[in-house]
C-alpha positions as CSV (number, residue, x, y, z in Angstrom):
1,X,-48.3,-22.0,-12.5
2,X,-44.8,-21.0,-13.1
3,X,-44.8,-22.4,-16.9
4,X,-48.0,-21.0,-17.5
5,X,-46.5,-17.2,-16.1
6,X,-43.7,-17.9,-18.3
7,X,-45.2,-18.7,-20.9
8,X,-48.0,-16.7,-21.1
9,X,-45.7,-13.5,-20.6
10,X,-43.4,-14.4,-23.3
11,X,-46.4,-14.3,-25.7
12,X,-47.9,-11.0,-24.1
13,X,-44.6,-9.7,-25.4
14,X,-44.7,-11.1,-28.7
15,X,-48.5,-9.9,-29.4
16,X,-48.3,-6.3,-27.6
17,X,-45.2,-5.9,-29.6
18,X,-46.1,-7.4,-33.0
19,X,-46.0,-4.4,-35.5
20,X,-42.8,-2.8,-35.3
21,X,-42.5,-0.1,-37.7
22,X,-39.1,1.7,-37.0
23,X,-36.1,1.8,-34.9
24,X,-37.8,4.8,-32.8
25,X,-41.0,2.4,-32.6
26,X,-39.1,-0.6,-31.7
27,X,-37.2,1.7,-28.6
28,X,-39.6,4.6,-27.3
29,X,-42.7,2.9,-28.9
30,X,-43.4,6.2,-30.7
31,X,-44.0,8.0,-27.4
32,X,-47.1,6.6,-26.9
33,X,-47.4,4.7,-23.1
34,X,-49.4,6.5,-20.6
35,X,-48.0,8.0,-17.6
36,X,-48.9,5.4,-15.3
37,X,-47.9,2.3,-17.0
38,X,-44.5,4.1,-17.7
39,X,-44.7,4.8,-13.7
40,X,-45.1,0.9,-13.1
41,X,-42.6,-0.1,-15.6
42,X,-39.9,2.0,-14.1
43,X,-40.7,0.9,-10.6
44,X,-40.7,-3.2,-12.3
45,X,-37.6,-1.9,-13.9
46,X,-35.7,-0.9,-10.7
47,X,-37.0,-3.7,-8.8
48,X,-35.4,-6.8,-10.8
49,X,-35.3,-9.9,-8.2
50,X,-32.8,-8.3,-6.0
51,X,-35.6,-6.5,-4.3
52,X,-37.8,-9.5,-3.5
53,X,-34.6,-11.8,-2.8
54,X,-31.9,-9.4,-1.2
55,X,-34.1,-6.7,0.9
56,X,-35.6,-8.7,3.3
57,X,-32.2,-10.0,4.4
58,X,-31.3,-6.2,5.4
59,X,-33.8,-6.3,7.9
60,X,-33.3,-9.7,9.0
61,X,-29.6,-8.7,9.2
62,X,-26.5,-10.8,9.6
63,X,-25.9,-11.7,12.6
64,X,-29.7,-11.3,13.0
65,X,-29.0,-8.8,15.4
66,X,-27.6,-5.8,13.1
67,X,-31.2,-6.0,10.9
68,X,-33.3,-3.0,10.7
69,X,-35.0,-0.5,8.6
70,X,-32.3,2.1,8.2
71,X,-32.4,1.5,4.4
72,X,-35.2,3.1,4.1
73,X,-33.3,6.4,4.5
74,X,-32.0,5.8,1.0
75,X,-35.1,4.9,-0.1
76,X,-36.7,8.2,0.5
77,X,-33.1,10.0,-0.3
78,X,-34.3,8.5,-4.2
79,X,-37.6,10.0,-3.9
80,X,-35.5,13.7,-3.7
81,X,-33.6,13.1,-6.5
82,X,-36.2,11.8,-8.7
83,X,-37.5,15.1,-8.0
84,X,-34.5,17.1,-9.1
85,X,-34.2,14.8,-12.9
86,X,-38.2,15.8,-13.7
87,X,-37.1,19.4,-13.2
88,X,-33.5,19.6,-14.6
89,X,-33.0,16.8,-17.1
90,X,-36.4,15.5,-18.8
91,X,-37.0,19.0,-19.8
92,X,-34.1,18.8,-21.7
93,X,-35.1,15.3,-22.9
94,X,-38.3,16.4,-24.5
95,X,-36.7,19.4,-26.0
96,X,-34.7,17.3,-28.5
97,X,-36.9,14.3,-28.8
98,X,-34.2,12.1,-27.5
99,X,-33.7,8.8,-27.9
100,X,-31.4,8.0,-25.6
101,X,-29.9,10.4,-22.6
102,X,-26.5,10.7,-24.1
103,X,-28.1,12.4,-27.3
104,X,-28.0,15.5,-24.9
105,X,-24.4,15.1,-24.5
106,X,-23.7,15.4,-28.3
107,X,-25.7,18.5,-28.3
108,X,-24.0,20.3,-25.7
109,X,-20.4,18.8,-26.1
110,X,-20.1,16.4,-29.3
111,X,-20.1,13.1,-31.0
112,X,-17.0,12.3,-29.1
113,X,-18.7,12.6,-25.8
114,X,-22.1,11.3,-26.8
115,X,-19.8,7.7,-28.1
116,X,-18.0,7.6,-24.5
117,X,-20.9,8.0,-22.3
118,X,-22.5,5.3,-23.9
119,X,-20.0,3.2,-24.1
120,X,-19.4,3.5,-20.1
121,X,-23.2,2.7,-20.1
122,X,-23.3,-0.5,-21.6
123,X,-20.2,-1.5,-19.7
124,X,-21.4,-0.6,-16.5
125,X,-25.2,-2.0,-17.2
126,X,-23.8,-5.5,-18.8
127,X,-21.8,-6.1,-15.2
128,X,-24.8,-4.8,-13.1
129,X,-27.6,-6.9,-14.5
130,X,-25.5,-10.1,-15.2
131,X,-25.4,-9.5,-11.4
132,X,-29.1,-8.9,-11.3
133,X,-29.5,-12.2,-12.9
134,X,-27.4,-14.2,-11.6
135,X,-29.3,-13.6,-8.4
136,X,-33.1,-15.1,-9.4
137,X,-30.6,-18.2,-9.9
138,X,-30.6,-18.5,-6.2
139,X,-34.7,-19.5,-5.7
140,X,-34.7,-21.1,-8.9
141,X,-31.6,-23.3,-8.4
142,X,-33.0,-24.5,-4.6
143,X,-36.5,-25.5,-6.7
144,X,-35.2,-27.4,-9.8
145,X,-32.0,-29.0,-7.7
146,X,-33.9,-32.3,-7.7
147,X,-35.0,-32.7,-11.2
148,X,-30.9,-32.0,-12.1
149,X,-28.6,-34.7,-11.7
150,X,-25.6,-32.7,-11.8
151,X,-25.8,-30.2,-8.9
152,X,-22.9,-27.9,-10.9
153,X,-25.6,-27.5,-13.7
154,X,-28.6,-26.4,-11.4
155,X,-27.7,-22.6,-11.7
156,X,-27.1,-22.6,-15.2
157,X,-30.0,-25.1,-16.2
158,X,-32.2,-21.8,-14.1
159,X,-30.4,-18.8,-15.8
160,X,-30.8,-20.1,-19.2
161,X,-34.4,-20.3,-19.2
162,X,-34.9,-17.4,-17.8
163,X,-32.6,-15.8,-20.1
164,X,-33.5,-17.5,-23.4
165,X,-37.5,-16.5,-23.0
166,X,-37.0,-12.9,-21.6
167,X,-34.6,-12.8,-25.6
168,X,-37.6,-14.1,-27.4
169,X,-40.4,-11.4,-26.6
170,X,-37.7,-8.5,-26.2
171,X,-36.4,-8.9,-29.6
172,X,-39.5,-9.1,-31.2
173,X,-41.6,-6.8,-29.2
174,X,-39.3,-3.8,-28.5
175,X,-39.9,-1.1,-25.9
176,X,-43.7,-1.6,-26.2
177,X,-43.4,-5.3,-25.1
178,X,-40.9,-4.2,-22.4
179,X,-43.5,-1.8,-20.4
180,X,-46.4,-3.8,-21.0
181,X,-45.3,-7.0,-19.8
182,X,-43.1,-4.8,-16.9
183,X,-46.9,-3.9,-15.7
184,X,-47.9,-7.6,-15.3
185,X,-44.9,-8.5,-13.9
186,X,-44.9,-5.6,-11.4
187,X,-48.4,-6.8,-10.6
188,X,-47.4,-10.2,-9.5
189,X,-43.9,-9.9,-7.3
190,X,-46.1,-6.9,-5.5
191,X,-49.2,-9.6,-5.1
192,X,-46.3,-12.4,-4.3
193,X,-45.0,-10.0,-1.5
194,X,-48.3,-9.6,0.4
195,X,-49.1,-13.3,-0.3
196,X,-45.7,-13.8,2.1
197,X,-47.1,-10.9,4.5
198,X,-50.3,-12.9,5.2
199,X,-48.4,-16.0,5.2
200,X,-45.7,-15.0,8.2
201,X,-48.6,-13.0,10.3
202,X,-50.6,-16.5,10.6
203,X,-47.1,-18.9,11.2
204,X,-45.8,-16.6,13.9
205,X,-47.9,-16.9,17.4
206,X,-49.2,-13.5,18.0
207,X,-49.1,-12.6,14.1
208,X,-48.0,-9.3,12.9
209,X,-48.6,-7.5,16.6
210,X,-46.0,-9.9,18.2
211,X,-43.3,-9.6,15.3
212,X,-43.4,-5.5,15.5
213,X,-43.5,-6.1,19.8
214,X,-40.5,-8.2,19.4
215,X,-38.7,-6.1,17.0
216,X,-39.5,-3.2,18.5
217,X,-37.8,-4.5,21.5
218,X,-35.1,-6.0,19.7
219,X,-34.2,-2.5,18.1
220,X,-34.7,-4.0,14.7
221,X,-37.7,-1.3,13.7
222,X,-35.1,1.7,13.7
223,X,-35.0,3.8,10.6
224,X,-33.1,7.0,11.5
225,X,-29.4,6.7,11.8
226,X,-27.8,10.4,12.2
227,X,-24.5,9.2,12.1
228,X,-22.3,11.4,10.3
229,X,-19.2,9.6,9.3
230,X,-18.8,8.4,5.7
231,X,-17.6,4.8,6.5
232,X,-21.9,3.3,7.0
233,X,-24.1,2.8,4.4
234,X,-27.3,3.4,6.1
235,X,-27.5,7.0,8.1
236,X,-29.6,9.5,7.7
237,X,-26.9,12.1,5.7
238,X,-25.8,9.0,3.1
239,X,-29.1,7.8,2.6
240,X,-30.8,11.6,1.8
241,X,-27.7,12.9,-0.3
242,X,-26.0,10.0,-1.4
243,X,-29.6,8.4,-2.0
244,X,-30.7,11.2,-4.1
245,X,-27.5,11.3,-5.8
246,X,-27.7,8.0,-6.7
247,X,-31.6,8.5,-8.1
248,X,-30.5,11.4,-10.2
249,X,-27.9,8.7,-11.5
250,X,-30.2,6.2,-12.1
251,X,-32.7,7.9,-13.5
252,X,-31.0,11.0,-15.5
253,X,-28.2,9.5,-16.4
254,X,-29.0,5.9,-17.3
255,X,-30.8,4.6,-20.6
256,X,-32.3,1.9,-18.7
257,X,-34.5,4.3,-17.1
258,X,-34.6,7.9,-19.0
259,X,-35.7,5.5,-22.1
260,X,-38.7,4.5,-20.2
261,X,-39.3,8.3,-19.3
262,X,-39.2,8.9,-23.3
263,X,-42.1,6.4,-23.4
264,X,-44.3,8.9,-22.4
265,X,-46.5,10.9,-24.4
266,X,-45.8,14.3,-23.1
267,X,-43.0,15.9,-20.7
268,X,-45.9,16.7,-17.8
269,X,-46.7,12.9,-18.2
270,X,-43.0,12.1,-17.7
271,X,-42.8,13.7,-14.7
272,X,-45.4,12.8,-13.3
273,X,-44.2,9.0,-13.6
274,X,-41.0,9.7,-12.7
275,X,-42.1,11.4,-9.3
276,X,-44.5,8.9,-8.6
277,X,-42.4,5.9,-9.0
278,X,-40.4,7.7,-6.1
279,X,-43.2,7.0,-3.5
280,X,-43.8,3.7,-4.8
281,X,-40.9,2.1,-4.5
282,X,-40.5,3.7,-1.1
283,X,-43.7,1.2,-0.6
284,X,-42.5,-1.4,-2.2
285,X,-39.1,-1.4,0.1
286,X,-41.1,-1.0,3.2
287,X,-43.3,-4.2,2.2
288,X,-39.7,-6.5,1.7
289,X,-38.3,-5.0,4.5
290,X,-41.0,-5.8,6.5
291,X,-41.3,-9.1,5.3
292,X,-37.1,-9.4,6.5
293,X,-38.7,-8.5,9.7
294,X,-41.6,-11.6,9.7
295,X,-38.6,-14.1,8.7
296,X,-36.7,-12.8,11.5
297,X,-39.6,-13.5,14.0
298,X,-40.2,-16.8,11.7
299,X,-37.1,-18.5,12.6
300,X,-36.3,-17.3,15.7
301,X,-32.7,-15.0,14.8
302,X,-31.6,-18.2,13.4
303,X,-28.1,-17.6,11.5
304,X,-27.9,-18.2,7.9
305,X,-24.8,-18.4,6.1
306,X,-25.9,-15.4,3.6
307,X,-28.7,-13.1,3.9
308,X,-29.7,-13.7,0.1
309,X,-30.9,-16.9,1.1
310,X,-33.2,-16.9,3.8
311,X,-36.2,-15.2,1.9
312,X,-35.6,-18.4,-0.8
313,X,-35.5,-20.6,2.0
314,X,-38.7,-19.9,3.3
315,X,-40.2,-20.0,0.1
316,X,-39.2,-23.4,-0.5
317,X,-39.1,-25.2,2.9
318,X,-42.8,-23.5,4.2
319,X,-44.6,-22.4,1.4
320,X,-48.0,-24.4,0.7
321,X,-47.4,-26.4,-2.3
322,X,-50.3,-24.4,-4.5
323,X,-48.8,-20.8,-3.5
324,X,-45.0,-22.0,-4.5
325,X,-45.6,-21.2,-8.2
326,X,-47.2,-17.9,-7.4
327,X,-44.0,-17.0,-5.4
328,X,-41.4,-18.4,-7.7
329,X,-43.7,-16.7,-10.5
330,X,-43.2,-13.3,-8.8
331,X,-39.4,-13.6,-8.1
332,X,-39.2,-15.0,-12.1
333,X,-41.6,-11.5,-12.9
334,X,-39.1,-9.4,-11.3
335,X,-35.3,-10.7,-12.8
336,X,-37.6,-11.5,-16.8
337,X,-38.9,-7.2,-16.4
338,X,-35.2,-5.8,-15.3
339,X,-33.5,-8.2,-18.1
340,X,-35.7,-7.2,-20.3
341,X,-35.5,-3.6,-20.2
342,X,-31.5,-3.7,-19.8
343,X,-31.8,-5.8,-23.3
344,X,-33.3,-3.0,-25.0
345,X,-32.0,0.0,-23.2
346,X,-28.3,-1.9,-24.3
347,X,-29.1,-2.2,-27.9
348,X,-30.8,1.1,-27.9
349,X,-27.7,2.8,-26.7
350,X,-25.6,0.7,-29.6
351,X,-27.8,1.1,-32.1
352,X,-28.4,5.0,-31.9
353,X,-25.5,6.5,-30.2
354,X,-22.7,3.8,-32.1
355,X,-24.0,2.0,-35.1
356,X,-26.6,4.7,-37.2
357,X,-23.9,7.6,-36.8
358,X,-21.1,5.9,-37.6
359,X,-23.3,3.9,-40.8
360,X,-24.7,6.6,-41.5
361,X,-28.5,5.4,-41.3
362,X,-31.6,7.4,-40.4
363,X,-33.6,6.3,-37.7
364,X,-36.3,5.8,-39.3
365,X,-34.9,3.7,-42.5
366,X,-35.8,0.0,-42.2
367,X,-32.3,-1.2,-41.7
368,X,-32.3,0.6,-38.2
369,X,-34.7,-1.9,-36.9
370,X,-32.8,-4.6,-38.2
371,X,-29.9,-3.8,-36.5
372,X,-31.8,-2.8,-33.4
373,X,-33.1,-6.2,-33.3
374,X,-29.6,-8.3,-33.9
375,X,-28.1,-5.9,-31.5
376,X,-31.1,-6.9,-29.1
377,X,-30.0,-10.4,-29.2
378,X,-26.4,-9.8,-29.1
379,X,-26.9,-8.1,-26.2
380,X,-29.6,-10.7,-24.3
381,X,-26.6,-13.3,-25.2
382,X,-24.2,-11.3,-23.5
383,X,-26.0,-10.9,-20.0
384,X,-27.3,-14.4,-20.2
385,X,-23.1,-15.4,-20.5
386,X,-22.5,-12.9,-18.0
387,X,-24.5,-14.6,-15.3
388,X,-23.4,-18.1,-16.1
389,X,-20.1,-16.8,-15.3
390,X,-20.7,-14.7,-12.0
391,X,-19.9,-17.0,-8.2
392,X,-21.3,-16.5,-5.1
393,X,-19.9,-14.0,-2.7
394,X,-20.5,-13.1,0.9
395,X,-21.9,-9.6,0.2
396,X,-25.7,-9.4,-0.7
397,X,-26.3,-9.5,-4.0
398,X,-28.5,-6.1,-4.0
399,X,-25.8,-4.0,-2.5
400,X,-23.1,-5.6,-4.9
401,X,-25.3,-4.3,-8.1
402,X,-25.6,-0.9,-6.4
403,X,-21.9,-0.6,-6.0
404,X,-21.6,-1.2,-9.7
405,X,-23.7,0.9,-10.7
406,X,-22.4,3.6,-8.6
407,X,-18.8,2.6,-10.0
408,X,-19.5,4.8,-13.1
409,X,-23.2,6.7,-12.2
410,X,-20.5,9.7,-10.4
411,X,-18.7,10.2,-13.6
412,X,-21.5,10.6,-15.6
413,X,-24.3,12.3,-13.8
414,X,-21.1,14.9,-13.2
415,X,-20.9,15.2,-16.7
416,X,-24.2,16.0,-17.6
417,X,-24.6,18.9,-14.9
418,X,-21.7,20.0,-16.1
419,X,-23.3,20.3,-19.2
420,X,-26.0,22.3,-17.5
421,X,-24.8,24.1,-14.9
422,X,-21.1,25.4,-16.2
423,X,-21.4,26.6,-19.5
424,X,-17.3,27.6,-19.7
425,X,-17.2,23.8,-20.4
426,X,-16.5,22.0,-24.2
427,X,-16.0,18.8,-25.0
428,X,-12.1,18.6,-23.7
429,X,-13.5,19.5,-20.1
430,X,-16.2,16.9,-20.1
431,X,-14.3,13.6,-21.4
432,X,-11.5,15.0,-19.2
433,X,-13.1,15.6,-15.8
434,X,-15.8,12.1,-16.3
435,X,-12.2,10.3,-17.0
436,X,-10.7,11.6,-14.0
437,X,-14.1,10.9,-12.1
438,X,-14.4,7.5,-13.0
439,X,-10.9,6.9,-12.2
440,X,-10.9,7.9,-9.0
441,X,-13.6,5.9,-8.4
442,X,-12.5,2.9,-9.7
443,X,-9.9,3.1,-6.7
444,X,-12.4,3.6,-4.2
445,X,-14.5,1.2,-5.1
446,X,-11.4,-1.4,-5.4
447,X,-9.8,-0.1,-2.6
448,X,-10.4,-2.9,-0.4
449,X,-9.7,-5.5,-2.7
450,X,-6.8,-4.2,-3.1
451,X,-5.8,-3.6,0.0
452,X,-6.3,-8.0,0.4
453,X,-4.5,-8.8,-2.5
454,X,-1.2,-6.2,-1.8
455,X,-1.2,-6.0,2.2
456,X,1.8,-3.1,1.8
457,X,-1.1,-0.8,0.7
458,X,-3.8,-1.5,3.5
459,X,-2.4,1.3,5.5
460,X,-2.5,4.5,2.8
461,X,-6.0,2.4,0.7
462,X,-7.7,2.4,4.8
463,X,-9.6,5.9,4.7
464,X,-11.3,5.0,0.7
465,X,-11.6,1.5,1.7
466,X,-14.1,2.9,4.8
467,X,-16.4,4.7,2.9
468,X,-19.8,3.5,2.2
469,X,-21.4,2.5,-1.1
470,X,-24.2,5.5,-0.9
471,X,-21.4,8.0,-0.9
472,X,-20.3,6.7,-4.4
473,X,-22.0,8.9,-6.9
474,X,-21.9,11.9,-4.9
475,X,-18.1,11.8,-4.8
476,X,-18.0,10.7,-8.1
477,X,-19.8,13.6,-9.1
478,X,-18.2,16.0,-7.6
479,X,-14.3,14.7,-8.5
480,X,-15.8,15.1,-12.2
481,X,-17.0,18.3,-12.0
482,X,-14.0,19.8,-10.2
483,X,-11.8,18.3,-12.8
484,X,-14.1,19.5,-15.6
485,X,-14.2,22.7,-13.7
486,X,-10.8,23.1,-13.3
487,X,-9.9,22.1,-17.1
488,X,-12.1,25.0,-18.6
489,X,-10.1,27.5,-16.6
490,X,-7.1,26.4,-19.2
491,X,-8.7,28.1,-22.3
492,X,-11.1,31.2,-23.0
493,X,-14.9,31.1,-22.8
494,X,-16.2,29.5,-25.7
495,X,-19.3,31.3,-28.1
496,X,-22.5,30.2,-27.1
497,X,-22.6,27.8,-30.1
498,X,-19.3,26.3,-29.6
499,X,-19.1,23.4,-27.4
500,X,-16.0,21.7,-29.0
């Protein structure tokens, strides 16, 4: 089953995406995809195999114990700020007929700005999804273990397929190959999910009523935290404005998902996608979350050495032979529609932002394509290397790739409403105040690694080193636009068509 999935999605891609006709074909598909399937693609998209591996370890928890469903507070804090980007950014999108978000930036600020966002971009999204993939190693790796001799190579043997097909169909097919075979792909790790629902219900005595009994009573179904401190990730105030904050991120701010919103055949269509895919990945966390719960029940609060590998362990040690496939199909569907999609939205970003301004090449001349097909591969090579190259860690894999994200996200979601909403602001004020942003960052986010490595520094590094991963962007955003802010104060306001 698994070889026929792979398979039959890599030439899926290669047919839906066979007649490529330009470089703004090849990466918006001509703005062509109906609302829904750009709905699905961006919740396949957001998903990758983090979701299906990582989640249900949140509720399971480690120790056990600590499991519950306060991440769903962030969850629905990304359903507020997808609401904000259809209503702020995407109009602004459609207006220009954008390829890629940081277009915007050149508009308002410059060339300068447009080259630096990007460039933070594909830094940011080559670390995160070398993450991403790394992680679908983990199932993969426990399957294939007995066919390699070599137990070092098991890992890599697992990432290079995976990586080597998803290459194939994304450099021929382009965007249109992306979302397409993002909707089948959604389709299965959704199906594989409620496969494992149905599964845990009959293995557990009592079925589903017993599990929510004994987590009830175990305090593991709680999903309001109204904590107020900044130093946990999942409370009520971090996971409504540091979760929407993150969304706006995400999905405003980051090719990998504005270019599936410029899919869309209309700006209403857009937003309707974008919206939508808010409530269904709140479903789709409650289903894995849930499922974190049935494993719990499952093996009695046994302790596992990291919470990314008891949903894998299941899978392997219980699953009926026939269903197997399915599963590892569905966990295979999730990491081959996220690498996919960062693949494109990567050479997308270095082919229109960096390479066609500075070569001075129109879109829609034939060498375009070209190079938005070699820098495709380049960039499929790259996150294939990257996860060959990542090692195991104690924290879960999911909220690792978050943090990254949210390394950078503050910097530049603070640059674009600074665009919008403080029009004192040129081109100085915006490289200026995302530097400074993504700076300070950078020490918060390292702060406790640093604090490990230089002891002498624990003491003043303590206060950044306690605050919580949610809380990332929102500061982030707000250190950038106070320095932007702050910077425009330094010189008069500029005309109205002066933004440099």
């Amino acid at each position: 089953m698994l070889l026929a999935y792979l398979g039959g999605t890599t030439a899926l891609g290669m047919w839906v995406g066979r007649r490529q006709r330009s470089a703004n074909d090849y990466f918006v598909a001509e703005r062509t995809i109906p609302w829904w399937a750009v709905l699905f693609s961006v919740v396949a998209t957001e998903t990758s195999a983090l979701t299906f591996i990582s989640t249900p370890g949140l509720s399971y928890g480690n120790p056990p114990s600590s499991g519950t469903l306060e991440f769903l507070q962030i969850v629905a804090g990304y359903v507020i700020g997808r609401v904000v980007v259809a209503y702020t950014l995407l109009p602004r999108y459609y207006d220009g007929k954008l390829v890629t978000a940081y277009a915007l930036l050149e508009r308002r600020f410059g060339t300068t700005t447009r080259r630096f966002t990007s460039i933070v971009f594909m830094a940011t999204r080559a670390l995160a999804d070398s993450v991403r993939i790394f992680a679908t190693a983990i199932p993969i790796a426990l399957i294939i273990g007995p066919a390699v001799k070599n137990p070092a190579l098991v890992t890599p043997v697992a990432v290079l397929i995976l990586g080597l097909l998803t290459i194939v169909y994304t450099y021929r097919g382009g965007m249109k190959a992306v979302v397409w075979t993002e909707l089948v792909q959604a389709g299965i790790y959704v199906f594989g999910g409620i496969v494992a629902i149905v599964l845990l219900g009959h293995a557990v005595h009592g079925g589903w009523g017993e599990i929510f009994r004994s987590a009830g009573a175990a305090g593991k179904l709680r999903t309001v935290n109204p904590y107020l401190g900044l130093d946990k990730p999942y409370t009520l105030f971090a996971g409504l404005l540091g979760g929407a904050f993150l969304s706006m991120a995400s999905h405003g701010a980051d090719q990998l998902i504005v270019q599936r919103l410029l899919c869309a055949r209309s700006l209403r269509d857009a937003q309707r996608a974008i919206i939508g895919s808010g409530f269904a990945v709140f479903a789709q966390f409650t289903l894995f979350l849930v499922i974190g719960l049935g494993l719990w029940a499952f093996y009695h609060g046994r302790q596992f050495d990291a919470t990314d590998v008891i949903f894998p362990t299941y899978i392997v040690e219980h699953m009926p032979s026939g269903l197997l496939g399915l599963i590892v199909a569905a966990i295979v569907a999730a990491t081959m529609s996220t690498h996919s999609g960062a693949i494109n939205s990567l050479a997308a970003a270095a082919t229109t932002d960096i390479y066609l301004p500075i070569a001075k090449i129109p879109a829609d001349d034939p060498r375009a394509l070209k190079a938005a097909r070699r820098f495709a591969l380049v960039w499929g090579v790259v996150l294939t290397g990257g996860a060959l190259m990542f090692h195991a860690q104690g924290t879960p894999v999911v909220v690792l790739a978050l943090s990254i994200a949210s390394f950078t996200y503050g910097g530049l979601l603070g640059g674009f409403f600074l665009g919008i909403f403080w029009r004192r602001a040129i081109q100085r004020d915006a490289l200026l105040g995302m530097s400074v942003g993504i700076l300070a960052m950078a020490l918060v986010v390292s702060a406790k690694p640093i604090a490990a490595v230089i002891p002498a520094l624990a003491g003043p590094l303590a206060p950044l080193a306690r605050i919580a991963w949610p809380w990332y962007v929102l500061i982030g955003t707000t250190i950038t636009m106070l320095a932007g802010i702050l910077s425009s104060l330094t010189h008069p306001m500029p005309p109205r068509e002066v933004t440099t």
